[in-house]
C-alpha positions in Angstrom: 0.0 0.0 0.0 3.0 2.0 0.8 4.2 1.9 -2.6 0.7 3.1 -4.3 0.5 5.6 -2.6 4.4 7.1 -3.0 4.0 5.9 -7.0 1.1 8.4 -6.8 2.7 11.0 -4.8 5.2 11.1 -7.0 3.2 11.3 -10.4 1.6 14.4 -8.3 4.7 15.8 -8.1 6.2 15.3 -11.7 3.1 16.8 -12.7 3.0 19.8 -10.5 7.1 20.1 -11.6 6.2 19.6 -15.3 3.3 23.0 -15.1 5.2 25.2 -13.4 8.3 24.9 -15.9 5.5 25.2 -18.3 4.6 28.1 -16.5 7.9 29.8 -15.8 9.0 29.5 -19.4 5.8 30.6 -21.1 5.5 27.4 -22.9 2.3 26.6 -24.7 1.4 22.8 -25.6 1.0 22.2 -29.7 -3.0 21.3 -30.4 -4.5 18.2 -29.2 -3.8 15.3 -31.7 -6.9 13.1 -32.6 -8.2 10.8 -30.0 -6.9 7.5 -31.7 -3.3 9.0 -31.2 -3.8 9.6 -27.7 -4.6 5.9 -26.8 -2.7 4.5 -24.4 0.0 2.2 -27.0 -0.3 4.9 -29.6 1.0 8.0 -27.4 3.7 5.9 -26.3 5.1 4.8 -29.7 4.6 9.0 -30.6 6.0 9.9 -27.6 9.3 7.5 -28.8 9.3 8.4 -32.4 9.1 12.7 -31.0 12.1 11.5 -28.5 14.7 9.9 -31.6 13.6 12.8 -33.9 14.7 15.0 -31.0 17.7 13.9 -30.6 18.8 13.2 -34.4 18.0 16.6 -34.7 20.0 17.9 -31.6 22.8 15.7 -32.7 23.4 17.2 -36.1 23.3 21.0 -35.0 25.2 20.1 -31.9 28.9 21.6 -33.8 26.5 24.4 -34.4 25.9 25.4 -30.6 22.6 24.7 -30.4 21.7 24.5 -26.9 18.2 22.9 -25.8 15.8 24.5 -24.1 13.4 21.8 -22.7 10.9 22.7 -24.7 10.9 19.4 -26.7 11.2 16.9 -23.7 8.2 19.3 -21.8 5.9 18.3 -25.3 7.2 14.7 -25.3 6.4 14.7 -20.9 2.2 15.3 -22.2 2.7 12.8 -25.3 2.8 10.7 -23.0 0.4 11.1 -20.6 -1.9 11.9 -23.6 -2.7 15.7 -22.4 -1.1 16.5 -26.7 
């Protein structure tokens, strides 16, 4: 029972964590997608496929300085959790 509830308390807290960078940033979440792609498999095979074309693209400008700014990994967070 102990573990429930810290599992949950946690999810609380990653969440709460997640809006207030959302917050402090100004950052905006992209329009819903359709409901089929925010079934429980499908969001998670998105959620991979955003996550490798993330960091191909970070790879390749890398020698450019690009520096991240979270915005991508916040987007892929509510992939996820189907809130995008």
């Amino acid at each position: 029972m102990t573990e429930k509830t810290t599992k949950c308390q946690d999810e609380t807290t990653d969440f709460e964590l997640w809006k207030a960078d959302g917050d402090r940033n100004g950052w905006t979440l992209p329009g819903a997608a359709q409901w089929p792609f925010r079934l429980p498999v499908i969001r998670h095979i998105r959620a991979a496929w955003n996550t490798l074309q993330v960091e191909q693209h970070y790879a390749a400008y890398a020698s450019l300085g690009l520096v991240r700014s979270g915005y991508d990994e916040w987007v892929i967070y509510a992939i996820e959790r189907g809130m995008c």
